[in-house]
C-alpha positions as a Markdown table, in Angstrom:
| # | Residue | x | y | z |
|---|---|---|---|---|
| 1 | Unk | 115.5 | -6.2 | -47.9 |
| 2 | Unk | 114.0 | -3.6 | -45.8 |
| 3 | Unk | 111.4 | -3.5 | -43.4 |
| 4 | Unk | 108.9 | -1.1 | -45.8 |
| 5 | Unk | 110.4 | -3.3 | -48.9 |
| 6 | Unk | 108.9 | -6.4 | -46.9 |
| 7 | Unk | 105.7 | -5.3 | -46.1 |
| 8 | Unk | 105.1 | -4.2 | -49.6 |
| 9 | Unk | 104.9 | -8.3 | -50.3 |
| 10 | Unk | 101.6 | -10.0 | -50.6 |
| 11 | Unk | 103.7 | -13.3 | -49.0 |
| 12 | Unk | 104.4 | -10.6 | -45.9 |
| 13 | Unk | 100.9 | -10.1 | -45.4 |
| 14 | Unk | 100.1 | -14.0 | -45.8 |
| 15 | Unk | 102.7 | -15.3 | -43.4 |
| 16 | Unk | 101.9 | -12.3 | -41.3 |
| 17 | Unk | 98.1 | -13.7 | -40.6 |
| 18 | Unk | 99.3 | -17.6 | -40.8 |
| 19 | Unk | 101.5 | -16.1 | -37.1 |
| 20 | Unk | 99.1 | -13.8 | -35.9 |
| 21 | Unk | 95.5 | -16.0 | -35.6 |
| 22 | Unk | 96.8 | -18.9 | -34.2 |
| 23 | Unk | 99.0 | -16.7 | -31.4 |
| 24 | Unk | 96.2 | -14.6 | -31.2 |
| 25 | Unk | 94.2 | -18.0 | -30.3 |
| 26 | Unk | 96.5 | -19.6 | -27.9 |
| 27 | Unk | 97.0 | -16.0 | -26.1 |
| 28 | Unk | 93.2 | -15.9 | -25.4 |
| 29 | Unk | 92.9 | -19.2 | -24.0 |
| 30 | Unk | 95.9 | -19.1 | -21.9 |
| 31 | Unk | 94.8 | -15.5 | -20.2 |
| 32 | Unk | 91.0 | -16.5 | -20.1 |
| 33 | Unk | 92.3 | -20.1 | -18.2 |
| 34 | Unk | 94.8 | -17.7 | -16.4 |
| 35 | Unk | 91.9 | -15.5 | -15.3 |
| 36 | Unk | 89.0 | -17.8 | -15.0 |
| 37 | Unk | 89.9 | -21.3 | -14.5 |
| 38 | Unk | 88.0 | -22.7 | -11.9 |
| 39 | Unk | 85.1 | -21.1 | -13.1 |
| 40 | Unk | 85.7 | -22.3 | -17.0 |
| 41 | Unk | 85.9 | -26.0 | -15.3 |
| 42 | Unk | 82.9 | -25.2 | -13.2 |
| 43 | Unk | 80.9 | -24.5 | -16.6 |
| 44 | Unk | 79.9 | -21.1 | -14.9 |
| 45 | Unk | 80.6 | -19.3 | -18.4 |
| 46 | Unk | 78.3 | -16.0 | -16.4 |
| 47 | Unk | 81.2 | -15.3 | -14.2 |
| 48 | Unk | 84.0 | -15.3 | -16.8 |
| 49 | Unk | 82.3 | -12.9 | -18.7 |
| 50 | Unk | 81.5 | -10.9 | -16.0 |
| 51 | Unk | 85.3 | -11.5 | -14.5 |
| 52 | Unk | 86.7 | -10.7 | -18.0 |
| 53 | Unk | 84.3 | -8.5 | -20.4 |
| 54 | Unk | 81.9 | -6.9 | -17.8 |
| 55 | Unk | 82.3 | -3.2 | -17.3 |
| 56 | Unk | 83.9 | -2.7 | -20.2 |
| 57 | Unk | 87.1 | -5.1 | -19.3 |
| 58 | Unk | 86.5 | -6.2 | -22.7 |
| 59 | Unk | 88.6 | -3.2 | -24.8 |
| 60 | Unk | 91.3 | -4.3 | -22.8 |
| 61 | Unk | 90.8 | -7.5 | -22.7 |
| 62 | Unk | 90.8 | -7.5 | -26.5 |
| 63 | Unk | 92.7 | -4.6 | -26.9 |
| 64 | Unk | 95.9 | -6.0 | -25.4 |
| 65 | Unk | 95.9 | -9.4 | -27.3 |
| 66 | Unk | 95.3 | -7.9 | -30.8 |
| 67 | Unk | 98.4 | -5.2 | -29.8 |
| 68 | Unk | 100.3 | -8.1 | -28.9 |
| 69 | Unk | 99.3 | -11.0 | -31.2 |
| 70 | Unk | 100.2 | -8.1 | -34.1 |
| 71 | Unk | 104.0 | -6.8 | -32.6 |
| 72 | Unk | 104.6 | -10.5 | -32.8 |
| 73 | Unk | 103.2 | -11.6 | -35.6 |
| 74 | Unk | 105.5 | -8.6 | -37.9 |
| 75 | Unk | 108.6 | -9.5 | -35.6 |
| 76 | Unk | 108.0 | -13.3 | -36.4 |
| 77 | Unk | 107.4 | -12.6 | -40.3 |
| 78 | Unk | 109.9 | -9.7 | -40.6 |
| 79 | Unk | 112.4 | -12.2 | -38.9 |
| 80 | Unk | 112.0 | -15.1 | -41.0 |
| 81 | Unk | 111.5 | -13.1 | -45.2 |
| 82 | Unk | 114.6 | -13.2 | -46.7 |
């Protein structure tokens, strides 16, 4: 089955969000403890968001994850539809 046959699938689209929110998840956590930990420890929750949403960090911030959380996630469910 093809790649436009698969997508065509309700299932597609269901395994598709059952990959994409919980990487989506664990990819935010592990860059905002990558970026911020002390400060996430310290309970100094001002700094992160100035250190990773301030200035308009945020559309990347955000912007990157969803990109890559959504590559993944049709890899992952194109990989395992038969």
């Amino acid at each position: 089955m093809s790649f436009i046959e698969k997508i065509k699938n309700p299932i597609f689209w269901s395994n598709f969000f059952k990959v994409v929110i919980p990487f989506f998840i664990v990819v935010t956590l592990f860059s905002l403890f990558m970026n911020s930990w002390k400060e996430i420890f310290a309970g100094d929750f001002t700094t992160v968001s100035e250190t990773n949403f301030g200035d308009e960090k945020w559309k990347s911030f955000w912007g990157i994850k969803l990109f890559i959380s959504t590559l993944y996630g049709l890899y992952i469910t194109n990989k395992n539809m038969k």
